[in-house]
N, C-alpha and C positions, 0 to 999 in steps of 0.2 A: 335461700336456695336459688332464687329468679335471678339474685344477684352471680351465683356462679354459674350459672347457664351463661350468663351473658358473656363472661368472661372467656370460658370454655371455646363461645363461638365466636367471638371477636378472632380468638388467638386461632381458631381452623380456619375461616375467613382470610387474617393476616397471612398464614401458610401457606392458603394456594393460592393466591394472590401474589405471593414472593417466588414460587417455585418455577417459575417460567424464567425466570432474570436469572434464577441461582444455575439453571440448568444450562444455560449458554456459557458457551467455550470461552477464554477469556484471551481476545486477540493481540499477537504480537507484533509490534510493527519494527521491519527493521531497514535502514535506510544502508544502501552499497554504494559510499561517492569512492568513485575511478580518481586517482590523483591527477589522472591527466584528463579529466572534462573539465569543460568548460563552462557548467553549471553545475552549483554544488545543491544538493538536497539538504536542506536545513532542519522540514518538520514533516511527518508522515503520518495521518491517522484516520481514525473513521470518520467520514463524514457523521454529521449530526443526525439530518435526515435521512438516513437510510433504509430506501423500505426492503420489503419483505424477499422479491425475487432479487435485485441490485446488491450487487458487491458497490459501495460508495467510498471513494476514498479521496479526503484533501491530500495537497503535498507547496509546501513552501518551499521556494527555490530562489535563488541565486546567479545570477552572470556575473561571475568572477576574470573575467579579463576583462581587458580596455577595447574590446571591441562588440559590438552594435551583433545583436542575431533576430535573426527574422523566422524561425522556427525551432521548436523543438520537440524530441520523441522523450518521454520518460515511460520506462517500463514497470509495470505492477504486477507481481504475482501472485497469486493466494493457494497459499496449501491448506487442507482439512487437518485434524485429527489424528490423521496417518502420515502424514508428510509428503501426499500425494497432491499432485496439484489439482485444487479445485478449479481454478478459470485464471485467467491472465488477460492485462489489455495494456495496449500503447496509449498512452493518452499525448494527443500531438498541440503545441500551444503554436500559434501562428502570430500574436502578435508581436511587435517588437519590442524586442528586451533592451534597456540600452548597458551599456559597458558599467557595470558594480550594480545594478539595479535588482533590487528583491519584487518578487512575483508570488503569486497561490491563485490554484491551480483546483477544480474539484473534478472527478473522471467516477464513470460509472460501468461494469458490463455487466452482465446477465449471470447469474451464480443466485448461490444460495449463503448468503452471509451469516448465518447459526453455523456454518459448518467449518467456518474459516479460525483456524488457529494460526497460522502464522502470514503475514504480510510483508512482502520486501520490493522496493524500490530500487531503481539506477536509472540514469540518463542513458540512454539508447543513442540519439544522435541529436547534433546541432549542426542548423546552417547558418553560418555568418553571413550579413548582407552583403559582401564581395562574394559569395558565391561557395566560398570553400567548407566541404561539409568535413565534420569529424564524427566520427564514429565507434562507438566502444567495441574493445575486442572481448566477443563472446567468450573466450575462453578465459580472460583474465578477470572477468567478473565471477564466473566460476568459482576458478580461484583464492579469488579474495571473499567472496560471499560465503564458502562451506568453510572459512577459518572463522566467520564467530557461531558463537555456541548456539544462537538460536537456527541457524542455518547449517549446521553442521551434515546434515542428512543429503545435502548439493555436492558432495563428497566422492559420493556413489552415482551419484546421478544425472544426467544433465537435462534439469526441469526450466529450463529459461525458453527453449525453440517455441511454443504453442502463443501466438497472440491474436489477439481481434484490434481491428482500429476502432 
């Protein structure tokens, strides 16, 4: 009998001990590379450490031409549940990238990360060290972002305007 006692509580133990993991949203991460940037987004996901108020997120990247950039903007958005946007941040890299060289990247802003069901990425802007900046067209990200399926809901909307640096 002592014996299935213990069993019994092992496995209510194991349950609510499990129920907190089982109950978080399970997030999507999805990367938007523009054919004409200049850095491609290669890997996108939660940081490890993430605590409790931080939305955390890595992103590995890319400088895909032959020339040297000495800053970059990549934008991050997080929607909840509802396809609402929960928070959004620029994460800006200042050091120098050289011409084909891969980079990662970790950015953090204030939100609530349980609530975050979808995540999406795109290069916002680069400045080459001559000076010359390029800059993604807001609308063409749009565009290309509400045609995959996890984004589809960008369609109706235009959820990319709200950022924090």
């Amino acid at each position: 009998m002592k014996k299935v006692i213990y069993i019994l509580l092992a496995a209510f133990i194991v349950g609510c001990l499990s129920y907190p993991v089982s109950a978080k949203l399970n997030r999507i991460y999805v990367i938007v590379n523009m054919d004409d940037a200049p850095v491609e987004i290669i890997a996108f996901s939660k940081y490890k450490y993430e605590e409790e108020n931080y939305i955390s997120s890595v992103i590995e990247y890319r400088n895909i031409t032959n020339r040297d950039i000495e800053a970059l903007a990549i934008t991050m958005i997080y929607y909840d549940a509802f396809n609402e946007k929960e928070d959004g941040v620029r994460g800006i890299a200042t050091d120098l990238m050289g011409a084909g060289k891969g980079y990662k990247g970790t950015w953090s802003t204030y939100g609530e990360p349980n609530f975050v069901k979808t995540a999406m990425a795109f290069v916002n802007a680069v400045r080459f060290v001559d000076g010359e900046i390029w800059k993604a067209d807001r609308q063409e990200v749009i565009e290309v972002a509400s045609k995959m399926p996890e984004l589809y809901f960008l369609s109706k909307t235009e959820m990319l305007e709200v950022e924090k640096k």
